[in-house]
N, C-alpha and C positions, 0 to 999 in steps of 0.2 A: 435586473437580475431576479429569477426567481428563487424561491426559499429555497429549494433543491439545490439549485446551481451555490447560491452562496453557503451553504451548506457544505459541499463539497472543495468547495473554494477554500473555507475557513479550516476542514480536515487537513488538506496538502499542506497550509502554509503553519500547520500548529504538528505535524510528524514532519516534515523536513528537517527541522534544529536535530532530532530523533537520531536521523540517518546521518548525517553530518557529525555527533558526536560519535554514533558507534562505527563511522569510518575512523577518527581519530582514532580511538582505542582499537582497533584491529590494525590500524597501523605499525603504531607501539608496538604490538603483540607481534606484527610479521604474518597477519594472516593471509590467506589467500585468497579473499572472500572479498577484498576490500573494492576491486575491480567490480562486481556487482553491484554493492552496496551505490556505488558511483552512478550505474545504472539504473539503479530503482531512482534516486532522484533525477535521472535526467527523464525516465518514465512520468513521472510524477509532471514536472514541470510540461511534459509534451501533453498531459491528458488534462493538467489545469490551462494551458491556454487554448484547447480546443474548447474543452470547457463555456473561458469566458467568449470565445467568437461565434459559439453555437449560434447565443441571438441575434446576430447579422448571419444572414444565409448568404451573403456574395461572399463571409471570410471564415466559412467552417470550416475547421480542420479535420482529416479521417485521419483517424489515429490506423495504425499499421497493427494488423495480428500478432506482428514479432513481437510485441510486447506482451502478451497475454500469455504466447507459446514460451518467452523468454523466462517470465516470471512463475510457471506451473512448473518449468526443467527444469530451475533451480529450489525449489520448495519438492519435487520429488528426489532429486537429488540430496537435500539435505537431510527430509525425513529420513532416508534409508540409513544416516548415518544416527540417527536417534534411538533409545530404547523403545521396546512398544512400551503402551500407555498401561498404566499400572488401573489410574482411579479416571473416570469422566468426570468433568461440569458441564450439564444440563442448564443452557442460559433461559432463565422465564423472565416472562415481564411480572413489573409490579403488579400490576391484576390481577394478574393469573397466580401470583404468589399468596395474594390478598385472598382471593377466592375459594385456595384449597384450605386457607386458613380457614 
């Protein structure tokens, strides 16, 4: 596996517990949102094991657009329910932080 791929690998399986706990608590809560949430990790696990089959080319998987299109309608959808943004962060690397120093 390369350092990319494991990389990505180590993302999915360290935010999954993530999604899983804030299903539970929007459960409790009665949200409505919880049906998604369910979604994003069944996304998650379908884009990790493309993922790991990529390097065998006889068992790659093509992940489907609906999941890209699913996950931008639900994130414009919820922005619209948000205030706009008061203050920005401006994310730098350490370098570059170093630097202006």
């Amino acid at each position: 596996m390369s350092g990319i791929t494991n990389t990505a690998v180590v993302y999915k399986v360290q935010i999954i517990p993530y999604f899983r706990l804030a299903r539970e608590f929007a459960k409790d809560g009665e949200h409505t949102y919880t049906d998604k949430l369910k979604r994003i990790q069944c996304i998650l696990m379908d884009i990790s094991a493309s993922i790991l089959k990529s390097s065998k080319p006889e068992q790659q998987v093509h992940l489907s657009t609906r999941h890209t299109k699913d996950l931008e309608e639900w994130i414009e959808e919820y922005s619209r329910q948000l205030p706009p943004l008061e203050k920005y962060v401006i994310p730098v690397s350490l370098f570059v932080s170093l630097v202006i120093k």
